[in-house]
N, CA and C atoms as a LAMMPS dump frame, in Angstrom:
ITEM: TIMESTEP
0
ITEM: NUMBER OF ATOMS
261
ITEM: BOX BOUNDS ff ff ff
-5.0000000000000000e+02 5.0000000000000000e+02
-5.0000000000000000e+02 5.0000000000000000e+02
-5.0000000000000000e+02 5.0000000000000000e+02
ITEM: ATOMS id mol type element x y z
1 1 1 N 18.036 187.207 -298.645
2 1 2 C 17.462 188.482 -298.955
3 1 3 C 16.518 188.357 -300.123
4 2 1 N 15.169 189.58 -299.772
5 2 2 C 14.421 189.148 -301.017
6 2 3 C 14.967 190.549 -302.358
7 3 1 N 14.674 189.729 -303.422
8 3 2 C 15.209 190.667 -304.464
9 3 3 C 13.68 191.125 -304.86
10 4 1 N 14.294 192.789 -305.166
11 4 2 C 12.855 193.612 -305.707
12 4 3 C 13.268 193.61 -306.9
13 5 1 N 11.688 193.048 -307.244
14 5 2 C 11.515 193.07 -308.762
15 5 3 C 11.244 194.415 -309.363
16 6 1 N 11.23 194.629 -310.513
17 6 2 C 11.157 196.55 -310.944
18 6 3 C 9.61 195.739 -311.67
19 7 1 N 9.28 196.611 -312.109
20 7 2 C 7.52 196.464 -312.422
21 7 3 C 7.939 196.953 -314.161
22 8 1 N 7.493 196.43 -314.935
23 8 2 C 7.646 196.974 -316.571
24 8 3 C 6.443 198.187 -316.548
25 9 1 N 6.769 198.809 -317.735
26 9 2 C 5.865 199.983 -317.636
27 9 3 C 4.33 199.345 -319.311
28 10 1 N 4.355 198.616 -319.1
29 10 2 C 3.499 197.979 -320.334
30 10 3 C 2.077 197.694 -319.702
31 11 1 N 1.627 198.223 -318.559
32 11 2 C -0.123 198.164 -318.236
33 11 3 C -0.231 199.458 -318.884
34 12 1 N -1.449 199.413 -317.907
35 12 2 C -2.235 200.545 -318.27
36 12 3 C -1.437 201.968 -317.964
37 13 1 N -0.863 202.172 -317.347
38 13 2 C 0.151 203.523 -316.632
39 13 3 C 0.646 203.801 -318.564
40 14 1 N 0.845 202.616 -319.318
41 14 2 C 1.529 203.055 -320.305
42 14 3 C 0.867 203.84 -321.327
43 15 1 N -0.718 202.971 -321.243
44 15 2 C -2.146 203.271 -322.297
45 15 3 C -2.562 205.133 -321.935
46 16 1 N -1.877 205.576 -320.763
47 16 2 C -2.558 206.829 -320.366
48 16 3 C -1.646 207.528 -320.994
49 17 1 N -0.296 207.148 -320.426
50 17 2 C 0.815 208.314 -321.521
51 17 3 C 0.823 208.252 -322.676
52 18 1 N 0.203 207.136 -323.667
53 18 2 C -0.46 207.305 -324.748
54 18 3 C -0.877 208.592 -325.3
55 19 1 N -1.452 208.347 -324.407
56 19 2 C -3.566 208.864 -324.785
57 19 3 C -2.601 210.696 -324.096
58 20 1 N -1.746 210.707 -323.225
59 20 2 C -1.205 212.148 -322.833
60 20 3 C -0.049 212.939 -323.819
61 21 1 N 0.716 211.764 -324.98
62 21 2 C 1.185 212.864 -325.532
63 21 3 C 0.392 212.925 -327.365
64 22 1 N -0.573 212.046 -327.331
65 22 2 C -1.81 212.411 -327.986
66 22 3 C -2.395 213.938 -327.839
67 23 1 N -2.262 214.616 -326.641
68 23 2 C -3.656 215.553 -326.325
69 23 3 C -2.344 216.368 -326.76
70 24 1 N -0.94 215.834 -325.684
71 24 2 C 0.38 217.267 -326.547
72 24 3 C 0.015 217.62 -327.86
73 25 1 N 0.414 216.802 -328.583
74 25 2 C 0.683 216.754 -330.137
75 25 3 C -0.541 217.126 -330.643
76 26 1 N -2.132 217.301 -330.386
77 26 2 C -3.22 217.977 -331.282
78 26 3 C -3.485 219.047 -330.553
79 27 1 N -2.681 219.907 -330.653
80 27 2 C -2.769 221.303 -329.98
81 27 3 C -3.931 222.311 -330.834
82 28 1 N -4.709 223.031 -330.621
83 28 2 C -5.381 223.675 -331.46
84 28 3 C -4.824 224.094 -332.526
85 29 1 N -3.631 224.351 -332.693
86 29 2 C -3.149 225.209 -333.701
87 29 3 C -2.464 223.834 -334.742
88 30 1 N -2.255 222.852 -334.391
89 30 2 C -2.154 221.852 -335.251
90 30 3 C -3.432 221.369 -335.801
91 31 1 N -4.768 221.507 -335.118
92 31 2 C -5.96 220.983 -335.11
93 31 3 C -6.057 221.869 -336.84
94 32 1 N -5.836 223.402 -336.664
95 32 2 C -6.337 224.301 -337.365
96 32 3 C -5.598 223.633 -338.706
97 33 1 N -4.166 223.54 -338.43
98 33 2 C -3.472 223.802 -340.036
99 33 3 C -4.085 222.662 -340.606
100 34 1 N -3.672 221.725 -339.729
101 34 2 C -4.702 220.174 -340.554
102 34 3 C -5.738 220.338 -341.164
103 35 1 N -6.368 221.075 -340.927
104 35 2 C -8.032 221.333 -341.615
105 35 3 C -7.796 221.759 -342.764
106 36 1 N -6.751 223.434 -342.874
107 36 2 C -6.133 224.168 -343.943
108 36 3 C -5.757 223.422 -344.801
109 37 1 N -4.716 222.318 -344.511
110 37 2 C -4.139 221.364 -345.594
111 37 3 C -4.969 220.612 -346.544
112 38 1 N -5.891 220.545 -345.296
113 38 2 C -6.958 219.454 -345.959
114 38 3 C -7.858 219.741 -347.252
115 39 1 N -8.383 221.311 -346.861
116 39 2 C -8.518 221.825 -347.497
117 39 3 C -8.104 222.617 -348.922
118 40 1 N -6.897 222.592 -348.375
119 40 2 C -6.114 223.094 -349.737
120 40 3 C -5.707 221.933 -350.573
121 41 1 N -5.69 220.589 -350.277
122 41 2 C -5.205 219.784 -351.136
123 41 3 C -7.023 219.299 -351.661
124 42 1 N -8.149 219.935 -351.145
125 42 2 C -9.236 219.571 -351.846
126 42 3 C -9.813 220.287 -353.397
127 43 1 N -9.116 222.216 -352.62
128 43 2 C -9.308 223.377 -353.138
129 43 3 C -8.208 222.819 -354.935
130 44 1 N -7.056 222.235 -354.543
131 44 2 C -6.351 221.812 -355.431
132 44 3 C -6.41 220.788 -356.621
133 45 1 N -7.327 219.65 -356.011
134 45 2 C -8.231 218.709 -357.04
135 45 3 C -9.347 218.836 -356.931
136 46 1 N -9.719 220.057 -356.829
137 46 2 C -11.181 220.521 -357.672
138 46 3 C -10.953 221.668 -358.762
139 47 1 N -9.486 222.262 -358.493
140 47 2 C -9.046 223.568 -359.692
141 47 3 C -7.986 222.791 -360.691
142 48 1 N -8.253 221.552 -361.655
143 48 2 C -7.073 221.127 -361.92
144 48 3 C -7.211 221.643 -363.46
145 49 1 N -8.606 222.235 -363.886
146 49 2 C -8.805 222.479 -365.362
147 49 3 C -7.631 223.605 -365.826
148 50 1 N -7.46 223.875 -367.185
149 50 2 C -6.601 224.898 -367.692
150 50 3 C -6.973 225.674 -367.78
151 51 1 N -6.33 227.001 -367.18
152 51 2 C -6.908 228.431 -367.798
153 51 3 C -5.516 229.042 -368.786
154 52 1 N -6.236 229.874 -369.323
155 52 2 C -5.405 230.583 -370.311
156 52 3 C -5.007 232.001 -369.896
157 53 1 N -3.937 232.544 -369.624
158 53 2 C -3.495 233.018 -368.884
159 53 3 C -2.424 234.453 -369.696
160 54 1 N -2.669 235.886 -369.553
161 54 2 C -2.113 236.573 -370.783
162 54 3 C -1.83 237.749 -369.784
163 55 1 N -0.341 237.823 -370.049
164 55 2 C 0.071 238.945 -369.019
165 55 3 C 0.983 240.004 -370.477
166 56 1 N 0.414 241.196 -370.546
167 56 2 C 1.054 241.951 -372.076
168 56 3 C 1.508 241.053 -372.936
169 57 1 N 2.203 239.988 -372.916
170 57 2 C 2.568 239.072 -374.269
171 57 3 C 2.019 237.574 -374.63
172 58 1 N 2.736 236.853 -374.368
173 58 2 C 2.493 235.945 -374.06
174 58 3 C 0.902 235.153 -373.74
175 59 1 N 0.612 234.348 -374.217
176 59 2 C -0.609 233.418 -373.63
177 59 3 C -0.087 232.278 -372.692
178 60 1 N -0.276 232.202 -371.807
179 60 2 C 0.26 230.707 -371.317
180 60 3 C -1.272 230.127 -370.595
181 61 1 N -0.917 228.232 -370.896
182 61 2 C -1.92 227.82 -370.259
183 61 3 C -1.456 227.067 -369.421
184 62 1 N -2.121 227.159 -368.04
185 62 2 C -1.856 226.482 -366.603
186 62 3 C -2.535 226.375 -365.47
187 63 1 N -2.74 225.305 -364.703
188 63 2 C -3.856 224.761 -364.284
189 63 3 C -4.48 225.725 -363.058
190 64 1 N -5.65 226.117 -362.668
191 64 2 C -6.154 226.924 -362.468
192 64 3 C -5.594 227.378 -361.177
193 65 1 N -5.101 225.945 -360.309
194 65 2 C -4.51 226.094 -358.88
195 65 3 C -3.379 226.78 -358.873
196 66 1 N -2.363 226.438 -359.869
197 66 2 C -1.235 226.784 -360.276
198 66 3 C -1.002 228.705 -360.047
199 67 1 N -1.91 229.109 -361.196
200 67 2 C -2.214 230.232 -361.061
201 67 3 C -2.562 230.913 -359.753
202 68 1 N -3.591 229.939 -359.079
203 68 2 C -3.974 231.277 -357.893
204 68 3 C -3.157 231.13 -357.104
205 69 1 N -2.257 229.812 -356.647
206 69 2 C -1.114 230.041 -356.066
207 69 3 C -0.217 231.46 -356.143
208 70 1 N 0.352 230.754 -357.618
209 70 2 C 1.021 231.77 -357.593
210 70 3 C 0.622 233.778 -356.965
211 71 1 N -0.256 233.773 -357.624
212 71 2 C -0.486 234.907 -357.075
213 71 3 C -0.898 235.333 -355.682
214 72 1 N -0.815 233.969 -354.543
215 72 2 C -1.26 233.943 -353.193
216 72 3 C 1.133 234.212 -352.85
217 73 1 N 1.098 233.746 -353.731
218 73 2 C 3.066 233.56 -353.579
219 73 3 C 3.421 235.378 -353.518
220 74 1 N 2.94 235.875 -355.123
221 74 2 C 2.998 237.133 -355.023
222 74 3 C 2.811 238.132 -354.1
223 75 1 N 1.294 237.819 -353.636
224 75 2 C 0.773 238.795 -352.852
225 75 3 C 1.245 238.882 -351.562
226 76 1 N 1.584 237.881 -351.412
227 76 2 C 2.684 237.201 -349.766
228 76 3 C 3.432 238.262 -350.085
229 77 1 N 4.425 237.792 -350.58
230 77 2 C 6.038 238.818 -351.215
231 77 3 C 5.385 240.488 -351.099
232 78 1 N 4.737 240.98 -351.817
233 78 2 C 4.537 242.157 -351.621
234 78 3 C 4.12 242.528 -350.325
235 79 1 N 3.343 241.776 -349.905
236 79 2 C 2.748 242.237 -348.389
237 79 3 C 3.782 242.37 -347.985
238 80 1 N 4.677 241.469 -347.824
239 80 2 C 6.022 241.885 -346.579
240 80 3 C 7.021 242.784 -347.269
241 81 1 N 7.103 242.963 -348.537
242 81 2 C 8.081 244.088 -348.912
243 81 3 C 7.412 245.604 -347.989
244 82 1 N 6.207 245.802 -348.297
245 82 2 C 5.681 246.688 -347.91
246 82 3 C 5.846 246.876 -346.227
247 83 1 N 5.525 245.718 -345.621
248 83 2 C 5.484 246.071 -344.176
249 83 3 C 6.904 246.034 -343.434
250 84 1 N 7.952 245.798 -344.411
251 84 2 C 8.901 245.846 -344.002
252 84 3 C 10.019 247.226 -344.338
253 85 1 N 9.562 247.976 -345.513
254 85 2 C 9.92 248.855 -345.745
255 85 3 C 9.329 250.538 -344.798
256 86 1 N 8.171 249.915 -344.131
257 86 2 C 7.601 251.053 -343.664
258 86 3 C 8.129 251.039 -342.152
259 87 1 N 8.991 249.61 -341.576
260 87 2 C 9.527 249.953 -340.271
261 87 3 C 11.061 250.697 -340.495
């Protein structure tokens, strides 16, 4: 009797499922945040100078990113207090 050999999956059949969970994995919406990141870690070492910073007391100094964060942190938080209090 002849014995069947099984075929390995290491040609080209393999180079395509490659290249297919490539196209999965850069979905537009991964395409997008990547850009965002990219951006924000550029937006981040280009704001690294100190600002001086005075809320009623206090002076504090901290680096410019630091700051607008934070207040991107804030404004988050309030947005959803608000839209959550009005359902």
């Amino acid at each position: 009797m002849a014995s069947k050999s099984k075929s390995s999956t290491s040609g080209p059949s393999r180079a395509g499922s490659m290249g297919g969970r490539l196209r999965e994995a850069a979905t537009t919406g991964r395409v997008v945040l990547l850009i965002v990141a990219v951006l924000a870690l550029v937006f981040v070492f280009e704001n690294t100078r100190h600002v001086k910073i005075r809320i009623i007391g206090p002076e504090v100094s901290t680096p410019l990113w630091l700051a607008l964060a934070a207040m991107l942190v804030i404004g988050w938080l309030l947005g959803r207090f608000v839209t959550v209090r009005r359902r």
